[in-house]
Structures are given as structure tokens and as C-alpha cells.
N, C-alpha and C positions, 0 to 999 in steps of 0.2 A: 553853672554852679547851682542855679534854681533846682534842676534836672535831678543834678545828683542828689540833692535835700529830698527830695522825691521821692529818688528810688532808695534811698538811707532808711525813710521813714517807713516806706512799704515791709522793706524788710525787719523794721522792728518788728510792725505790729504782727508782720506772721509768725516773727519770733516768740513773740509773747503769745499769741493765741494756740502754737503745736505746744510750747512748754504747758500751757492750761493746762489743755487737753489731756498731754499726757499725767499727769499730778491727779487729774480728776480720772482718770484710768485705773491710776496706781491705788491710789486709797481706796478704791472701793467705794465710794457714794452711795446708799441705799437709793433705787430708783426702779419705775415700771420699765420694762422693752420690750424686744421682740430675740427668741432664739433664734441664730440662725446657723447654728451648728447641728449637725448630724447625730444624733441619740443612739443608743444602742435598742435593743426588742426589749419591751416592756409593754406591761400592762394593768391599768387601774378602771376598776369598776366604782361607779359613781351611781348610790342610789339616794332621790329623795324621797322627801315625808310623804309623798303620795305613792310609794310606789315605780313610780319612773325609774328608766334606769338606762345607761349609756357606758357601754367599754371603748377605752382610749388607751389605742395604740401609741408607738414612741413620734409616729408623724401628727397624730392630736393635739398630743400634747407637744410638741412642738410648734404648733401653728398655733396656741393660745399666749394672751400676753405672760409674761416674765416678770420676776421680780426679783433682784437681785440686795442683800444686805448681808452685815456683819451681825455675828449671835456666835452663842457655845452653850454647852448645857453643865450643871451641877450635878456631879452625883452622890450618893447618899454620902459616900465616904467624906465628903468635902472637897473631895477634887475636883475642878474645873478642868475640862475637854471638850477640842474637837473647838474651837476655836476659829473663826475664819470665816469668808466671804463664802455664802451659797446660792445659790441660784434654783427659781423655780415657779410653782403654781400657786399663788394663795388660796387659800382654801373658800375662802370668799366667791373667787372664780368661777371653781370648781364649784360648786354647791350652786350657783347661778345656770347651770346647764341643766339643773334638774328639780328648775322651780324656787331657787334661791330661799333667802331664811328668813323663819319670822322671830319674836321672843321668844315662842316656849319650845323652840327646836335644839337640840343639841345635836351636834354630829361628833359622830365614831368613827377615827381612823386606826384602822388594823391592820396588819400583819397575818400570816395562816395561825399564828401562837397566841399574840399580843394585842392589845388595844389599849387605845387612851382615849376618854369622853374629852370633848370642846365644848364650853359652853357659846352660849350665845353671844354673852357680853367680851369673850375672850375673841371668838373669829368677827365680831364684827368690830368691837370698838377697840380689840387691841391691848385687853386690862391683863395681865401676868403677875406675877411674882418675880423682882428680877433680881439681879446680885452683879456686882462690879467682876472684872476680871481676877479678883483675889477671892472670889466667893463670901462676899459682904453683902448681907443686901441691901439692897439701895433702889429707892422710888424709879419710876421712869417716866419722861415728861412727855414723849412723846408715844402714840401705839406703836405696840409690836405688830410683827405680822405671820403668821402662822402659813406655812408653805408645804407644798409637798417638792420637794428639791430634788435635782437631778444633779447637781454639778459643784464640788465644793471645790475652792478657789477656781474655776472656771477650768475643770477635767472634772471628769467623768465619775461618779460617787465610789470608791471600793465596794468590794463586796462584803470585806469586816463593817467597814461604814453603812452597809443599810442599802447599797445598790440593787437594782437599780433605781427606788427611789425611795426615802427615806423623809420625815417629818423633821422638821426646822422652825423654829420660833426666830425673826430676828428682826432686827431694827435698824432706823437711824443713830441709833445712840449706842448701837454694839452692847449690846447688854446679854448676860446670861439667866438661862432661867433651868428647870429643875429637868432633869436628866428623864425622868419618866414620863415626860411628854413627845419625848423625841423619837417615834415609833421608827425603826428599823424595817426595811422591807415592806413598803407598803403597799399592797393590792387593792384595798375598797377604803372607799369614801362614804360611810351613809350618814343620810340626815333624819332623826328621830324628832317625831312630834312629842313631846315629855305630855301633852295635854290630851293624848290618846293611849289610853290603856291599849296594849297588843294584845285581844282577845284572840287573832289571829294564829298567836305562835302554838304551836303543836303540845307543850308543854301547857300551856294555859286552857287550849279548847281539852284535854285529856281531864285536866283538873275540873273544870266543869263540869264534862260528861259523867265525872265519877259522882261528884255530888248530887246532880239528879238524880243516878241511879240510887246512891244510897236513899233520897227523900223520898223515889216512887214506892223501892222495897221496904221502905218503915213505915210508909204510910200502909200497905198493904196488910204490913205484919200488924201495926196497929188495929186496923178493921177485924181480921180474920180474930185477933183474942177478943176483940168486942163481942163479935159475935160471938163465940163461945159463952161469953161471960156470960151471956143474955139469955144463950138455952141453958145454962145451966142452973141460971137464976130462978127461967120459969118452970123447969122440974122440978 
């Protein structure tokens, strides 16, 4: 009789631990893992504030950690979409392979058309604008987390949806936030130093180049009626 209390109990407690398990399957848990599904070809260029820079493949970015949570985005209209468990890289991560972030960095994630700036306080500590499922807004208690996602409900992103990999804002708390953060198509990752002017960019050094030229030629045009002025003075 001992025996069978035994094996009665064993098989509760397995009972009660696959049902867990699966419930914490079902709902979606926001939580870190590991992908261990097979990606399609893609690819994301990831530059930082130095200049550094790293292209990841779809096995890359498969062998970095996951994160997986519920989010949807608002659009102007007021409609709420797109609703659902995503899965993917936070941006956090990603920005860590190329010198990670400090305060006056913001990073740009783009699309060949489109981009949306992140600021600091948004990829690192998680601060949003959020809205309930009815597109109310509503405080959130806990950070969000900003991702570049591969997988919404756990397949493969559409190609309407922004595959093969698209930007996703989500959380613990399933919250939604504003539809123009949520870049479609996403190729590059960079991280900009806001505390360094890009004297660099080709548009800026041209701008430059022009204003010297203008101060050398007026300086000269300057000189040249000087002198004039001076012989004409002493005839």
C-alpha cells in the first residue's frame, strides 16, 4: 500500500510540473534564451560610435542570446496592430559587439528607406510611451525592451511584416507603443555619439571647404581694393 502512495505521488507531482510547463509555454512569459531554430538568409550591419563595424549573418544572429515578449504598435489612425509574442535581439546586445553605449549615444535603426532614432534612456533603461490594448495610454511599471525580431508568435516574420527582420518594442507587461518605432526591414544598427559633431560627413567637410574658400577670396578681394585705394590716394 506504502508503494502504491509512492508511485500515486510521483505521478502527481509530474503531473503538475508538464501542466506548468506547458501554461508557461502557452502564455508567452517575456524571458532571455537561446534560438535554436533555423533562420532564413539575412542580414544586419551593426556600426558603433567608433566606427567599428560587424555584419551578421542569419547563423550570428542565431547564436546570440534571444528574447522573447508580448508588444503591438499604435498607429496614427488609432488602431492597434500586430499584436503578439516576438522573438529576437535586443538592441542592447547588439550595440555590445561594437563597443556598447554610453549617455550621449543614440542609435539608428534603418531600413534602405526608413529610420527611427533610440535614445539612450529608451535602449537602455527601457522608458517608452505605452498604451493598453484599446490604445489608451497607460504608464508601464516595468522596462520595455526594444528588439530586432525574427519571429512573431514563434514562425518566421512575413515579408508584409518587415522580414526578415523588423524592430519590436515589448515587454513584460504586453504593452503597446507608437507604430513609428517599429522599423520594417531592418539592415543596419548604428550607434551615434550626439557629443561628436560628424565633421566627417561629406556634406559637412563640403560645407566647410566652401567657407574657407569664400574667407580666402574676400580676404584677397579685400587687400587687392586696399591697395588700389592707397595708389589712388597717393596720386
Amino acid at each position: 500500500m506504502r508503494r502504491n502512495s509512492k508511485a500515486l505521488a510521483c505521478v502527481l507531482v509530474f503531473s503538475f510540473l508538464a501542466i506548468a510547463f506547458s501554461s508557461f509555454h502557452l502564455l508567452g512569459f517575456a524571458g532571455a534564451g537561446k534560438n535554436t531554430t533555423e533562420l532564413p538568409p539575412m542580414s544586419l550591419t551593426i556600426v558603433g560610435a567608433t566606427g567599428s563595424e560587424v555584419v551578421l549573418d542569419e547563423n550570428d544572429i542565431a547564436a546570440l542570446p534571444s528574447y522573447r515578449a508580448y508588444g503591438g504598435f499604435k498607429k496614427k489612425t488609432g488602431a492597434v496592430m500586430g499584436l503578439g509574442n516576438y522573438t529576437g535581439v535586443s538592441l542592447n546586445t547588439l550595440c555590445d559587439l561594437v563597443g556598447g553605449l554610453s549617455s550621449t549615444y543614440i542609435v539608428n535603426v534603418s531600413a534602405n528607406d526608413y529610420s527611427s532614432i533610440f535614445t539612450f534612456d529608451e535602449v537602455a533603461n527601457g522608458n517608452f510611451t505605452t498604451y493598453d490594448s484599446g490604445g489608451d495610454e497607460v504608464p508601464h511599471s516595468q522596462p520595455l525592451v526594444p528588439i530586432v525580431a525574427y519571429y512573431f508568435n514563434d514562425v518566421n516574420i512575413t515579408e508584409d511584416s518587415g522580414a526578415p527582420l523588423r524592430l519590436a518594442i515589448v515587454g513584460p507587461e504586453g504593452l503597446v507603443t507608437n507604430s513609428t518605432r517599429w522599423v520594417k526591414w531592418v539592415v543596419r544598427v548604428e550607434v551615434i555619439d550626439e557629443a561628436t559633431p560628424e565633421f566627417s560627413s561629406p556634406a559637412v567637410f563640403s560645407l566647410l571647404l566652401f567657407a574657407t574658400l569664400v574667407a580666402v577670396f574676400s580676404s584677397k578681394a579685400l587687400r587687392r581694393k586696399a591697395s588700389e585705394y592707397q595708389k589712388g590716394f597717393a596720386g
